[in-house]
DSSP file (Angstrom, degrees, kcal/mol; ACC not computed):
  #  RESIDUE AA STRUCTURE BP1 BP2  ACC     N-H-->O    O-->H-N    N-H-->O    O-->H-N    TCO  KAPPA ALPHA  PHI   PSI    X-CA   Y-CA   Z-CA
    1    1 A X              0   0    0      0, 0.0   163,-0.1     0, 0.0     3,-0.0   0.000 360.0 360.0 360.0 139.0  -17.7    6.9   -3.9
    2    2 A X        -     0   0    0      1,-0.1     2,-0.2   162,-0.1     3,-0.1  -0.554 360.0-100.3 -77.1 166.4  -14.3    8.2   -2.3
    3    3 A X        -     0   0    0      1,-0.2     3,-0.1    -2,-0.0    -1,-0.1  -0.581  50.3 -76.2 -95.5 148.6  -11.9    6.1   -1.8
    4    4 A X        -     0   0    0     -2,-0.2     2,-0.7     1,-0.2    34,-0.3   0.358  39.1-112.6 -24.5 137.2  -11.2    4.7    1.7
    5    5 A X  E     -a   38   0A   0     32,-4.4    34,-5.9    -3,-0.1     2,-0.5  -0.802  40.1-159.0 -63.2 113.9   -9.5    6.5    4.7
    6    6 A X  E     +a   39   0A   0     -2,-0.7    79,-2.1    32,-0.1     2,-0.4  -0.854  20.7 166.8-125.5 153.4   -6.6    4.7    4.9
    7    7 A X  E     -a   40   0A   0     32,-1.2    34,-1.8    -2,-0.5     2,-0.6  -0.967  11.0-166.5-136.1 135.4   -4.4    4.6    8.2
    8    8 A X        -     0   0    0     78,-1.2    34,-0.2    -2,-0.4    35,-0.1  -0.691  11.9-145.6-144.9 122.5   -1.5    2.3    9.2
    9    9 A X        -     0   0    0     -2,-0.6    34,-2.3    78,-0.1     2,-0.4  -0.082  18.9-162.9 -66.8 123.3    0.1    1.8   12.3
   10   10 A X        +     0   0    0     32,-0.2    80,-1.6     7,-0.1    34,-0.2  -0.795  17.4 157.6-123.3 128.4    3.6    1.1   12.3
   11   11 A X        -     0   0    0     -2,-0.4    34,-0.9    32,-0.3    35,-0.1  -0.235  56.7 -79.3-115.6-156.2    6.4   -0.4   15.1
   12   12 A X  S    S+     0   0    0     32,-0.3    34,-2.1    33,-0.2    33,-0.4   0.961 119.0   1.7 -87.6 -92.4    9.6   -2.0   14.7
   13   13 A X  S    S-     0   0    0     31,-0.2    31,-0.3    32,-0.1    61,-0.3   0.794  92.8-129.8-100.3 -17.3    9.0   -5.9   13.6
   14   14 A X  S    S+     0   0    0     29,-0.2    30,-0.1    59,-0.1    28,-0.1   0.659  79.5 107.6 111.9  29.3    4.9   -5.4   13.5
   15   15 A X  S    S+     0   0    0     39,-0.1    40,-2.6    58,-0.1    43,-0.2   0.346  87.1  12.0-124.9   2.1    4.4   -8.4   15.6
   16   16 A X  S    S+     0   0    0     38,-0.1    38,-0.0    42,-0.1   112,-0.0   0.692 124.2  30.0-147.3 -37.2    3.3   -6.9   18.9
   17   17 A X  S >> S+     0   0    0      3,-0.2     4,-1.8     2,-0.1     3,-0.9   0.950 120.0  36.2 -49.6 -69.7    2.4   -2.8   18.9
   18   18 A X  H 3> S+     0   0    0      1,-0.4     4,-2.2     2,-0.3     2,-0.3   0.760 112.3  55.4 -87.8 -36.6    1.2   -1.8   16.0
   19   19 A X  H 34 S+     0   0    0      1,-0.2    -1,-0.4     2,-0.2    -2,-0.1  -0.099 114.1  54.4 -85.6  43.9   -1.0   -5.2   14.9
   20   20 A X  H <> S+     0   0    0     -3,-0.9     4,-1.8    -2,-0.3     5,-0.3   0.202 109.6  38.1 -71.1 -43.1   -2.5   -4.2   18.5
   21   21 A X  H  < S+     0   0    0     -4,-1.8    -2,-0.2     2,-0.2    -3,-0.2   0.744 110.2  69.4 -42.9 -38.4   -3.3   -0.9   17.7
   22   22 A X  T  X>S+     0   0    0     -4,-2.2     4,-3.0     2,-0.1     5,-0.5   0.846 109.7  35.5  -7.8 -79.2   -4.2   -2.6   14.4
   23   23 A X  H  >5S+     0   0    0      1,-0.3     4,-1.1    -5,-0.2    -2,-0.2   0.898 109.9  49.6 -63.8 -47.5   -6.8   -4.0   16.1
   24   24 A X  H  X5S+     0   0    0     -4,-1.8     4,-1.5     2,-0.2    -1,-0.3   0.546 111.4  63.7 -78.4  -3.7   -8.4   -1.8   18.8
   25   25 A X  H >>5S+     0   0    0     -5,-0.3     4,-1.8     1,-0.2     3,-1.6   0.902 101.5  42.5 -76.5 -60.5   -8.4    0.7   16.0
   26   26 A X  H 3X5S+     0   0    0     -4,-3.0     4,-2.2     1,-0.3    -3,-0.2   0.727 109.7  61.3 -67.9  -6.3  -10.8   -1.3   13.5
   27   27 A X  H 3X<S+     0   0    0     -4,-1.1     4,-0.9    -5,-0.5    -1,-0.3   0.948 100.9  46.7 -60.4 -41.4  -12.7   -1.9   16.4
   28   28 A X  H XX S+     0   0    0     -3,-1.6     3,-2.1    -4,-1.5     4,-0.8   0.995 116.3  52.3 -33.7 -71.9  -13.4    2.0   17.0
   29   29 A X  H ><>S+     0   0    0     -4,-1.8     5,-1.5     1,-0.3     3,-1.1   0.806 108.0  45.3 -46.9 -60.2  -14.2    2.1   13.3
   30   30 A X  H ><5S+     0   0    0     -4,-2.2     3,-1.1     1,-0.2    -1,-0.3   0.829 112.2  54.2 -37.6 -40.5  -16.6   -0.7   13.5
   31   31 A X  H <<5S+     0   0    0     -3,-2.1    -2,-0.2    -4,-0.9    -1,-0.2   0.406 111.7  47.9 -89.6  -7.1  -18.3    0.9   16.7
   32   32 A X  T <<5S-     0   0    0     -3,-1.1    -1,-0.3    -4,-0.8    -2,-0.2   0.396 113.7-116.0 -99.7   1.3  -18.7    4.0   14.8
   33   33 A X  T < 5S+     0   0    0     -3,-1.1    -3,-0.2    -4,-0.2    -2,-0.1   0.639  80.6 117.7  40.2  49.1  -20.1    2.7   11.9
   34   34 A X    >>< +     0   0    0     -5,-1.5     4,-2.3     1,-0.1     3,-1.9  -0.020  27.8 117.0-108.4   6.0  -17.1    3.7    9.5
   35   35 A X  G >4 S+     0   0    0     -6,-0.3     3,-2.0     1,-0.3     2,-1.2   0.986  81.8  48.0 -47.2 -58.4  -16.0    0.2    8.3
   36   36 A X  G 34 S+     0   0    0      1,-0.3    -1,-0.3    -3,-0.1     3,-0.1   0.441 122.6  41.6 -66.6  16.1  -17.0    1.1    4.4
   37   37 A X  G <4 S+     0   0    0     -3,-1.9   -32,-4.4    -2,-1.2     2,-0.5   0.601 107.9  50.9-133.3 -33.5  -14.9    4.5    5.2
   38   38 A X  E <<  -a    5   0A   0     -4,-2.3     2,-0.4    -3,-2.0    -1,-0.3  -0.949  57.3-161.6-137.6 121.0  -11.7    3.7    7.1
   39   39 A X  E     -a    6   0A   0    -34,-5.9   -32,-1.2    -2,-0.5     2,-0.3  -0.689  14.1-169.4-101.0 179.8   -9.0    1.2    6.3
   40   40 A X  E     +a    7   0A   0     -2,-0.4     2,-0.2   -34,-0.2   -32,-0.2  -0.882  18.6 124.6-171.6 129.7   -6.5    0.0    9.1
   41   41 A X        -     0   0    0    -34,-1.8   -22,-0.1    -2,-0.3     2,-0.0  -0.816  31.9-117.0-165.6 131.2   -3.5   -1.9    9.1
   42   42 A X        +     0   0    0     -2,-0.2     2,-0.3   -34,-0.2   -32,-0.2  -0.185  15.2 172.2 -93.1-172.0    0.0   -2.3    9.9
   43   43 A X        -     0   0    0    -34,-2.3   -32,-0.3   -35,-0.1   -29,-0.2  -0.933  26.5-119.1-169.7 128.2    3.8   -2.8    9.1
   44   44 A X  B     -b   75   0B   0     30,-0.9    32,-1.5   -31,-0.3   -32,-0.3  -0.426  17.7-127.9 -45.3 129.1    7.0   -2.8   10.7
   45   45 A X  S    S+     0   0    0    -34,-0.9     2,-0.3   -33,-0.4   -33,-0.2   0.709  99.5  39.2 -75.6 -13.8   10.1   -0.6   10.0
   46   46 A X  S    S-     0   0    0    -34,-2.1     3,-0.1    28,-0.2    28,-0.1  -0.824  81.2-130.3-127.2 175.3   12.1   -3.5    9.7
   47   47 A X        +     0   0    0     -2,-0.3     3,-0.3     1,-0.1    28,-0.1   0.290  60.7 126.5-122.3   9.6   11.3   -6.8    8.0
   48   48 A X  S    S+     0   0    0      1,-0.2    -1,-0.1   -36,-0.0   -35,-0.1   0.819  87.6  19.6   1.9 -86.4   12.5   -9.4   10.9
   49   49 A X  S >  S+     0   0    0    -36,-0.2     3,-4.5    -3,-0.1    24,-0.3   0.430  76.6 160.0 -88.9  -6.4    9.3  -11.1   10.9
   50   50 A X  T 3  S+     0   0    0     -3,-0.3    24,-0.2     1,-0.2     3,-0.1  -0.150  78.2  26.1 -35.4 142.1    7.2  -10.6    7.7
   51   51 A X  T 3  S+     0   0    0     22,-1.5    -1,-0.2     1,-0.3     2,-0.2   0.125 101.8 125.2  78.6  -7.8    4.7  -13.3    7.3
   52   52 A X    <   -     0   0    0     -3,-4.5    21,-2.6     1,-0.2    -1,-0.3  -0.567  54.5-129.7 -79.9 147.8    4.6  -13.8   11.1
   53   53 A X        -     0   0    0     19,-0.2     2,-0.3    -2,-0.2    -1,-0.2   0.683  39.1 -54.2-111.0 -75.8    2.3  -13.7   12.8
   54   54 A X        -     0   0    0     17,-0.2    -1,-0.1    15,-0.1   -38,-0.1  -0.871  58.5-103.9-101.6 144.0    1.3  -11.9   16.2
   55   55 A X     >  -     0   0    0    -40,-2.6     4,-1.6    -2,-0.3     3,-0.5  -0.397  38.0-120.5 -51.2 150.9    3.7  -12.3   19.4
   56   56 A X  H  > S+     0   0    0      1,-0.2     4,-2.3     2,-0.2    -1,-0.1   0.846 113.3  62.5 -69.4 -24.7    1.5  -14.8   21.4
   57   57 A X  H  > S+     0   0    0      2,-0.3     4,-1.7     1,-0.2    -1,-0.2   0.669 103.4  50.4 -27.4 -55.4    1.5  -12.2   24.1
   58   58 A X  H  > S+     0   0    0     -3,-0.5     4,-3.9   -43,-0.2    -1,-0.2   0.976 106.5  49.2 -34.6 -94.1   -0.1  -10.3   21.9
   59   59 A X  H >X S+     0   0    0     -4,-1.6     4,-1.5     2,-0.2     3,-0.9   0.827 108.9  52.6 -28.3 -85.5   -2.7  -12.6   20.9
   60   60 A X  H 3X S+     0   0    0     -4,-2.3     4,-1.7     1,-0.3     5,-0.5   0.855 112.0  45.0 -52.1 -70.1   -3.7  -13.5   24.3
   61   61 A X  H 3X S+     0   0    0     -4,-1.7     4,-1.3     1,-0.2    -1,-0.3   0.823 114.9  50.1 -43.7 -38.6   -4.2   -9.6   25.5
   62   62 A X  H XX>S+     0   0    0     -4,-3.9     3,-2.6    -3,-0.9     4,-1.2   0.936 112.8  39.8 -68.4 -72.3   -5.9   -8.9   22.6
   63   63 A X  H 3<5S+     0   0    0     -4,-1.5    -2,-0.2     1,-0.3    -1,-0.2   0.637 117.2  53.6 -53.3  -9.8   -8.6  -11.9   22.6
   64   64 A X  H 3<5S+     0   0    0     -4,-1.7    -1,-0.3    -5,-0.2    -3,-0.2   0.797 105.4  52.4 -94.4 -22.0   -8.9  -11.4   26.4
   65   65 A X  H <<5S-     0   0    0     -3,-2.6    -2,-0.2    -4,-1.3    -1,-0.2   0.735 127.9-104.8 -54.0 -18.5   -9.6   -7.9   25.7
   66   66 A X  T  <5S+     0   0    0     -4,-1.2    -3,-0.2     1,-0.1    -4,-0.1   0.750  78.1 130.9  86.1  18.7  -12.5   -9.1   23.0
   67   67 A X      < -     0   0    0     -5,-0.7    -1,-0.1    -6,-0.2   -43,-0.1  -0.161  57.7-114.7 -49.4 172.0  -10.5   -8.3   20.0
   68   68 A X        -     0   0    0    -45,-0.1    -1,-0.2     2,-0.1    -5,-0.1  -0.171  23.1-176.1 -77.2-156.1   -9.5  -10.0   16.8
   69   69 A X        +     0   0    0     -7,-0.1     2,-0.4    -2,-0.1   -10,-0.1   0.265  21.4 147.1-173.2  12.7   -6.2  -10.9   16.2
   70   70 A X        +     0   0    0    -17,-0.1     2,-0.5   -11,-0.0    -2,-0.1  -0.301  34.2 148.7 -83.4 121.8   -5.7  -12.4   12.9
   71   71 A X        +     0   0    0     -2,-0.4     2,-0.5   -17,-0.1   -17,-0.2  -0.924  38.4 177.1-115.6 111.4   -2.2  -11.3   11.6
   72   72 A X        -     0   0    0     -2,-0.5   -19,-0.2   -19,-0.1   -20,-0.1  -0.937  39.3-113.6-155.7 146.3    0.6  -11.7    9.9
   73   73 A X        +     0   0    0    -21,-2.6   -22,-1.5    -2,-0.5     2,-0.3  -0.105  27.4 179.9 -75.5-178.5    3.4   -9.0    9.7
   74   74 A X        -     0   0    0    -61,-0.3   -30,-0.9   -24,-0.2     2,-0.4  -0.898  29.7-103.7-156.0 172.5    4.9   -6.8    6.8
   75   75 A X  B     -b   44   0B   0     -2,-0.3   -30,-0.2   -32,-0.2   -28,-0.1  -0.992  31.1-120.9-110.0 124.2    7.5   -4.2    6.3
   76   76 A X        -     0   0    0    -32,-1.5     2,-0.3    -2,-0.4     3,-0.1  -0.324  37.1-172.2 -20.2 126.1    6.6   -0.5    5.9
   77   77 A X    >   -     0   0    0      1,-0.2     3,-1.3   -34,-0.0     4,-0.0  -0.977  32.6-119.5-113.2 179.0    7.9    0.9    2.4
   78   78 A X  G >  S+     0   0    0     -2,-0.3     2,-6.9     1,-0.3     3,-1.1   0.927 101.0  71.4 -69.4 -68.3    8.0    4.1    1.1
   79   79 A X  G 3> S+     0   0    0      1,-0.3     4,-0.6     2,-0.2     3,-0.3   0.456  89.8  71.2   5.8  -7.6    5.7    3.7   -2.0
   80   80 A X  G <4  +     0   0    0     -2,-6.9    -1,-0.3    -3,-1.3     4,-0.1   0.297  68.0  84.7-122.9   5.4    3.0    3.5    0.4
   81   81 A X  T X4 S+     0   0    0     -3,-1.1     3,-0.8     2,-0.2    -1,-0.2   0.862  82.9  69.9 -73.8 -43.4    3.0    6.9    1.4
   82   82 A X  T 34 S+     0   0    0     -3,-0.3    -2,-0.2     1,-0.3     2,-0.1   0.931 106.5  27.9 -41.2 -64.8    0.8    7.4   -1.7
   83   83 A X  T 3< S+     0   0    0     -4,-0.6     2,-0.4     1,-0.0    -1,-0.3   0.215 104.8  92.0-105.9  34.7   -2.3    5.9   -0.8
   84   84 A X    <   +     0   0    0     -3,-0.8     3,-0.2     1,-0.2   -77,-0.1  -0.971  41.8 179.4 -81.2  99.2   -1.9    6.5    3.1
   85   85 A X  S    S+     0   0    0    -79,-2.1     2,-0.4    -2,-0.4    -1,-0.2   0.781  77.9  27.5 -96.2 -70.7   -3.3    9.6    4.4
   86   86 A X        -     0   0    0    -80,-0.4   -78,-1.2    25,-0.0     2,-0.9  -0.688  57.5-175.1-127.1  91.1   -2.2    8.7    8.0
   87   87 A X        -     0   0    0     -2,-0.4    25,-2.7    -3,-0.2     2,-1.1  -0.752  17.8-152.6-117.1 136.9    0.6    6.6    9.1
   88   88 A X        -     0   0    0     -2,-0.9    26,-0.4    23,-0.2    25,-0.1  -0.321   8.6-156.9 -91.8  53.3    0.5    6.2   13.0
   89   89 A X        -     0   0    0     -2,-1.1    25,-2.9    23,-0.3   -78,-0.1  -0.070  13.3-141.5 -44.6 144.2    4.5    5.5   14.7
   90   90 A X  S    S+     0   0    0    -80,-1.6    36,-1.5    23,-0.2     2,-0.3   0.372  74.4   1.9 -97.9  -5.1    4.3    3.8   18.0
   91   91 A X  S  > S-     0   0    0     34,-0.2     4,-1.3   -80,-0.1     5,-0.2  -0.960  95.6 -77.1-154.9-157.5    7.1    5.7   19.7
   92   92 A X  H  > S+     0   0    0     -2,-0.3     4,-2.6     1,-0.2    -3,-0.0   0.914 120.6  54.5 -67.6 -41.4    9.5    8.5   18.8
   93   93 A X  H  > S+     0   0    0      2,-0.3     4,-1.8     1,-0.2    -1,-0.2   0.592 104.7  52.5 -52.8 -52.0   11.8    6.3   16.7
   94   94 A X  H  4 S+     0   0    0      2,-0.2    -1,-0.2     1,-0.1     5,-0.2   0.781 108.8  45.7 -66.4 -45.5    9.5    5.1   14.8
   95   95 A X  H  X S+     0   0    0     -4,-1.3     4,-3.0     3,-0.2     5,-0.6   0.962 106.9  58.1 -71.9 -58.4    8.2    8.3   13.8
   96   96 A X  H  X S+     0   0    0     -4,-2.6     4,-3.3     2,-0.2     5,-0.3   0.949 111.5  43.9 -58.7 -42.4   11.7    9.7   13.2
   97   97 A X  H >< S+     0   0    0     -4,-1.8     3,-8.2     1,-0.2     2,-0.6   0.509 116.0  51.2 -47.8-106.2   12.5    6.3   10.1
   98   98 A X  H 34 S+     0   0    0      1,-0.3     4,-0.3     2,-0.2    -2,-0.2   0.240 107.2  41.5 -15.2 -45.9    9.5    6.9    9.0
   99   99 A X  H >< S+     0   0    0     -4,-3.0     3,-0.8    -2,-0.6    -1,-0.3   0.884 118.5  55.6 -49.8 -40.4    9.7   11.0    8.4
  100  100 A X  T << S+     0   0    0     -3,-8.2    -1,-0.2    -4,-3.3    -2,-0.2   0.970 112.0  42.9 -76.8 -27.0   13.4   10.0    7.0
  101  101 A X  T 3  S+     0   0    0     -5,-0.3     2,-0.4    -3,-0.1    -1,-0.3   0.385  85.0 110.0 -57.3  -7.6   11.6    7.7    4.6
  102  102 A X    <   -     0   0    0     -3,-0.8     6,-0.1    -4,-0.3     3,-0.1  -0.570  62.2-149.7 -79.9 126.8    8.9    9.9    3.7
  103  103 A X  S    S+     0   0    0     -2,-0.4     2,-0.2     1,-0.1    -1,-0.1   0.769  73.8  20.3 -59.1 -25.0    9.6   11.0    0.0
  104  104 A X  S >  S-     0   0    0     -3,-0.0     3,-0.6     0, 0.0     4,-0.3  -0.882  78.8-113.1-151.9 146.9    8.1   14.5    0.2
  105  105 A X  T 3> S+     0   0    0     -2,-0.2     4,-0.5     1,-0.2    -3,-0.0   0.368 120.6  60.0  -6.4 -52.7    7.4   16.6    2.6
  106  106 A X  T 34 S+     0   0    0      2,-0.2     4,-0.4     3,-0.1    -1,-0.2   0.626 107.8  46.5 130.8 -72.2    3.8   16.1    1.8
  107  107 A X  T <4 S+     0   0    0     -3,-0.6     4,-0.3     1,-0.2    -2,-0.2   0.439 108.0  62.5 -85.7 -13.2    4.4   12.2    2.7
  108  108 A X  T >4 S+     0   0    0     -4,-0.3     3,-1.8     2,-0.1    -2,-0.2   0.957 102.7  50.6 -76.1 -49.3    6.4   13.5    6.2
  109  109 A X  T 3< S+     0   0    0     -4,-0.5    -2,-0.2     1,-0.3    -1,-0.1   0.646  86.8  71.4 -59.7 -36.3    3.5   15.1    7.3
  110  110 A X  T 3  S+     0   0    0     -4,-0.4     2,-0.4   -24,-0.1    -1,-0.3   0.923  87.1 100.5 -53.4 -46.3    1.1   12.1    7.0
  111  111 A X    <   +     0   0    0     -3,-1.8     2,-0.3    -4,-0.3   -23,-0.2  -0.419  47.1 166.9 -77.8 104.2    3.5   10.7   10.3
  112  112 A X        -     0   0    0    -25,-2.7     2,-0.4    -2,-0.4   -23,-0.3  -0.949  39.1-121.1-122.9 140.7    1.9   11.2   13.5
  113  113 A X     >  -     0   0    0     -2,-0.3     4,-0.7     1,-0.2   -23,-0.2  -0.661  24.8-139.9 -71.7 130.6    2.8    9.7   17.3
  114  114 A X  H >> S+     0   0    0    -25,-2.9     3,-1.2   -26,-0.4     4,-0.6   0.908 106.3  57.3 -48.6 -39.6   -0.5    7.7   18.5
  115  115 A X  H >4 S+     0   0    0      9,-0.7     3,-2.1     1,-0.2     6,-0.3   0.985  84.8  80.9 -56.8 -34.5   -0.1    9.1   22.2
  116  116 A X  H 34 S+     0   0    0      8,-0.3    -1,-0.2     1,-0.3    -2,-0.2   0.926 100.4  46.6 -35.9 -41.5   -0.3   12.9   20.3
  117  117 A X  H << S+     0   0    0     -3,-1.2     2,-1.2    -4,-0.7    -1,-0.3   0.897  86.3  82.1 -80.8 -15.3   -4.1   11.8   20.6
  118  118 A X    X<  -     0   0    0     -3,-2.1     3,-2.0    -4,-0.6    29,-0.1  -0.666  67.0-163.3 -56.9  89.3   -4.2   10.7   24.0
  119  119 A X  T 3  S+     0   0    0     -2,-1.2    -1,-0.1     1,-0.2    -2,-0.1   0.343  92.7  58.9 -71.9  -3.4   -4.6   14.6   25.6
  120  120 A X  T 3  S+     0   0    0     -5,-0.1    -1,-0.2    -3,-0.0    -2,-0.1   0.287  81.1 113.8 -87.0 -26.3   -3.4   12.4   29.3
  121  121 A X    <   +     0   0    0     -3,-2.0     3,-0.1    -6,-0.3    22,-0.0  -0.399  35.1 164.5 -71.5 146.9   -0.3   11.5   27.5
  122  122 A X  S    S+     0   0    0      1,-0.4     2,-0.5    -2,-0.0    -1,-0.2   0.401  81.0  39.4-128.5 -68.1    3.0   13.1   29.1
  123  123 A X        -     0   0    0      1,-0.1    -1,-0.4     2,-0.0     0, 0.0  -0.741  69.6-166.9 -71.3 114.0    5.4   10.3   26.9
  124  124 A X        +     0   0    0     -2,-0.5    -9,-0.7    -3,-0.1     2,-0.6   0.252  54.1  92.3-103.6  25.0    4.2   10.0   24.2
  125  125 A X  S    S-     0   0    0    -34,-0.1     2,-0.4   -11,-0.1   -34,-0.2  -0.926  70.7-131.1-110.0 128.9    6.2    6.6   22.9
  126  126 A X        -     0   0    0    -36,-1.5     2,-0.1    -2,-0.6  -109,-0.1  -0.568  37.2-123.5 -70.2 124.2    4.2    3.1   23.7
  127  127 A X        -     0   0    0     -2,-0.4     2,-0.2     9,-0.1    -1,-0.0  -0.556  29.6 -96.8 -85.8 170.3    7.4    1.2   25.3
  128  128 A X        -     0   0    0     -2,-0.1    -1,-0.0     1,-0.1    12,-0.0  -0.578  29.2-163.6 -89.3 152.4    8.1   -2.1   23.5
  129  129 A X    >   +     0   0    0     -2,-0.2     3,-1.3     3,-0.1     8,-0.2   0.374  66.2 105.1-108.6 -16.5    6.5   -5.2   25.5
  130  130 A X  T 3  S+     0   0    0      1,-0.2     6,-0.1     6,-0.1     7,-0.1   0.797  82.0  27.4 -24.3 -93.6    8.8   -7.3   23.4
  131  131 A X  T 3  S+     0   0    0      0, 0.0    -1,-0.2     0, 0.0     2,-0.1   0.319 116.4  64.0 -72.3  -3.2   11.5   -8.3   25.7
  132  132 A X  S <  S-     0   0    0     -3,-1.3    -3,-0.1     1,-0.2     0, 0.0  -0.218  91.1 -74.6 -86.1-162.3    9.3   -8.2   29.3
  133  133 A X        -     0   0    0     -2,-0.1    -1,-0.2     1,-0.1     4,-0.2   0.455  55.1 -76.9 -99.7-122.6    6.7  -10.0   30.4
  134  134 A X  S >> S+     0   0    0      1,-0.1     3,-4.5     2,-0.1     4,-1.3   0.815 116.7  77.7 -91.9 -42.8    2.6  -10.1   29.5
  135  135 A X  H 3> S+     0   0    0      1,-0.3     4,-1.5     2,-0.2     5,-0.4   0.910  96.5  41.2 -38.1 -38.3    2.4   -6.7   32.0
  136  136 A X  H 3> S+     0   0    0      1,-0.2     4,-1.1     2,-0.2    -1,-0.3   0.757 104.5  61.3-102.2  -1.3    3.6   -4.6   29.5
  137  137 A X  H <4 S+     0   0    0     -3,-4.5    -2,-0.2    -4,-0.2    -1,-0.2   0.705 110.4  46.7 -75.6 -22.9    1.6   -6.2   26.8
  138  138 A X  H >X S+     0   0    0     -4,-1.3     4,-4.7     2,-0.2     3,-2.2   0.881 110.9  47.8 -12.9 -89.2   -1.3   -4.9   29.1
  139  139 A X  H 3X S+     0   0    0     -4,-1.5     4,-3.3     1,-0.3     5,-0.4   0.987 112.3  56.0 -43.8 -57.7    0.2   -1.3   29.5
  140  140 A X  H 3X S+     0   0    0     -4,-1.1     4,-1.0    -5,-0.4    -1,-0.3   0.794 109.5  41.3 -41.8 -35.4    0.6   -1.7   25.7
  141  141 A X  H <> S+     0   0    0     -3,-2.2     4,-3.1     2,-0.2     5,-0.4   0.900 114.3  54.9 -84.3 -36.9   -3.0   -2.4   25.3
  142  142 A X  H  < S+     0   0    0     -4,-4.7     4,-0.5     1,-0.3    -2,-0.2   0.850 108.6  46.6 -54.0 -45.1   -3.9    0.3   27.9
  143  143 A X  H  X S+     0   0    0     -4,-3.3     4,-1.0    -5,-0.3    -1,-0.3   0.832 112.1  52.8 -89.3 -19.5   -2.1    3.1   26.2
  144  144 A X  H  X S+     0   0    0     -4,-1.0     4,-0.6    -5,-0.4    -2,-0.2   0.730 107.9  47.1 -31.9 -56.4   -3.5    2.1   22.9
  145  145 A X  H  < S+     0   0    0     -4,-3.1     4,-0.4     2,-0.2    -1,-0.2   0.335 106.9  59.0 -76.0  -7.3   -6.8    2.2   23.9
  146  146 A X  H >4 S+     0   0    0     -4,-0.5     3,-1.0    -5,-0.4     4,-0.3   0.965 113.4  39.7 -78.1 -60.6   -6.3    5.6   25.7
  147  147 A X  H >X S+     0   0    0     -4,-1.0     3,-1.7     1,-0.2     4,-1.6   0.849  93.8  83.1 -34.7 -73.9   -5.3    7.1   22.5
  148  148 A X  H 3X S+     0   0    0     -4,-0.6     4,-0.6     1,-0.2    -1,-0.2   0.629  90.2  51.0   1.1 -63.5   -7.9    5.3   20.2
  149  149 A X  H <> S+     0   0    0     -3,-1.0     4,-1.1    -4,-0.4    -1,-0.2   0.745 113.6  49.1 -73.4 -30.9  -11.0    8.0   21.0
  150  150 A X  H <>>S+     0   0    0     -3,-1.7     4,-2.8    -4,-0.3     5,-0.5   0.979 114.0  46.7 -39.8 -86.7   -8.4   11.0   20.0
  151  151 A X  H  <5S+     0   0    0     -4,-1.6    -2,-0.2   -37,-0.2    -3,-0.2   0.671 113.0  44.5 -15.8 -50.7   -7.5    9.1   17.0
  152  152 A X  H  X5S+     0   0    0     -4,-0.6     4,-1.8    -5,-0.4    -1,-0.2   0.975 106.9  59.3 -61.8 -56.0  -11.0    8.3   15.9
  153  153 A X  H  X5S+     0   0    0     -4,-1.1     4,-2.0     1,-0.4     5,-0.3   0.866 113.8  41.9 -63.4 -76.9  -12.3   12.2   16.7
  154  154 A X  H  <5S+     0   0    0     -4,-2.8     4,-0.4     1,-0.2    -1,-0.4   0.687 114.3  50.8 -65.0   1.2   -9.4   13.3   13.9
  155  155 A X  H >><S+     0   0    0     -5,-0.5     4,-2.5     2,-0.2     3,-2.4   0.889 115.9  46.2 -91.2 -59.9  -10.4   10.3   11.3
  156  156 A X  H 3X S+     0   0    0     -4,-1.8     4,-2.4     1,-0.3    -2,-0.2   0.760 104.4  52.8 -31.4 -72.1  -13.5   11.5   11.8
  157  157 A X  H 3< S+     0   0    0     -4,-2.0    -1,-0.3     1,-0.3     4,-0.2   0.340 113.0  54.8 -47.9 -20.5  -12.9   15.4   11.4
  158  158 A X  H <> S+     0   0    0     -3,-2.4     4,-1.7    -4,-0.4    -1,-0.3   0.663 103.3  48.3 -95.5 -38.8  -11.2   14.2    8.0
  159  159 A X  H >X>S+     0   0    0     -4,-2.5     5,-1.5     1,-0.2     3,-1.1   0.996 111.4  53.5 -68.2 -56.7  -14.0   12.3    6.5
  160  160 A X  H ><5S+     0   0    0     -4,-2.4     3,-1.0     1,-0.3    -1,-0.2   0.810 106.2  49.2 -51.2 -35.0  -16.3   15.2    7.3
  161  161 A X  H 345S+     0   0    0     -4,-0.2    -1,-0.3     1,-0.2    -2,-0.2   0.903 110.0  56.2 -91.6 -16.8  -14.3   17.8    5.6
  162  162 A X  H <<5S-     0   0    0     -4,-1.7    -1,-0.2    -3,-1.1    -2,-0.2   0.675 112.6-120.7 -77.3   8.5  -14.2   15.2    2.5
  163  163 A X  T <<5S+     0   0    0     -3,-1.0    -3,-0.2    -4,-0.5    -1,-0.1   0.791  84.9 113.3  80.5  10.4  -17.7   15.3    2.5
  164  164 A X      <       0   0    0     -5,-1.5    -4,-0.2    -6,-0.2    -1,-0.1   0.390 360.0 360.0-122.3  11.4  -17.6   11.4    3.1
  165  165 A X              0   0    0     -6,-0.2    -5,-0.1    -9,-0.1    -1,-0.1   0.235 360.0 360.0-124.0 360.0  -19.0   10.8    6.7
């Protein structure tokens, strides 16, 4: 058997973007029937909150959405570039650590913006909902889920050329 697609979406402290992106992702994956194929998870560029778990904000948008939510945060290192073929930045910033983190070239490349799949997108950075109110935890889910079908289409288009979907 090959080993797992694995993809992980990464924000700043990992407590309100990326474990929502986290989430509507493995739902795609479930709804595509790709669980045994595709992992997903996230991590934070910084380590603020490891072990926390989701902003409640979060939590709420997601479960009213029908999501999970089950959480708890991490930190991003570089070592992890290895067994990552895809690691997903949630704005520009994000992307830009992460590329300077990247060990190789190789491991830069792996770092893609979520909006890039959204073909609707004109900004492509998911603003932080941190510091407003539940509305931009909303918008947050909204541009997530826009993104999401893009996203799948290339996970997809990568298992097929490994001969494993």
């Amino acid at each position: 058997m090959n080993d797992p697609f694995r993809v992980c979406f990464v924000c700043t402290g990992n407590i309100c973007r990326s474990p929502m992106a986290e989430s509507v992702f493995r739902a795609r994956i479930e709804e595509a029937g790709l669980s045994g194929l595709v992992e997903v998870d996230s991590a934070g560029t910084g380590g603020w909150h490891v072990g926390d778990a989701a902003d409640p904000r979060t939590v709420s948008v997601l479960l009213a959405a029908g999501y999970e939510s089950a959480h708890a945060a991490r930190q991003f290192s570089a070592d992890w570039f290895a067994r990552l073929d895809l690691v997903i930045a949630l704005d520009s910033g994000h992307l830009r650590d992460l590329r300077r983190l990247a060990p190789t070239p190789d491991a830069a490349a792996k770092v893609r913006l979520l909006r890039s799949y959204d073909p609707a997108a004109v900004d492509l950075d998911v603003p932080d909902p941190y510091y407003g109110g539940t509305d931009g935890f909303d918008e947050c889910l909204e541009l997530v889920e826009a993104a999401s079908p893009g996203l799948l289409a290339a996970v997809q288009e990568a298992l097929n050329e490994r001969g494993a979907a």
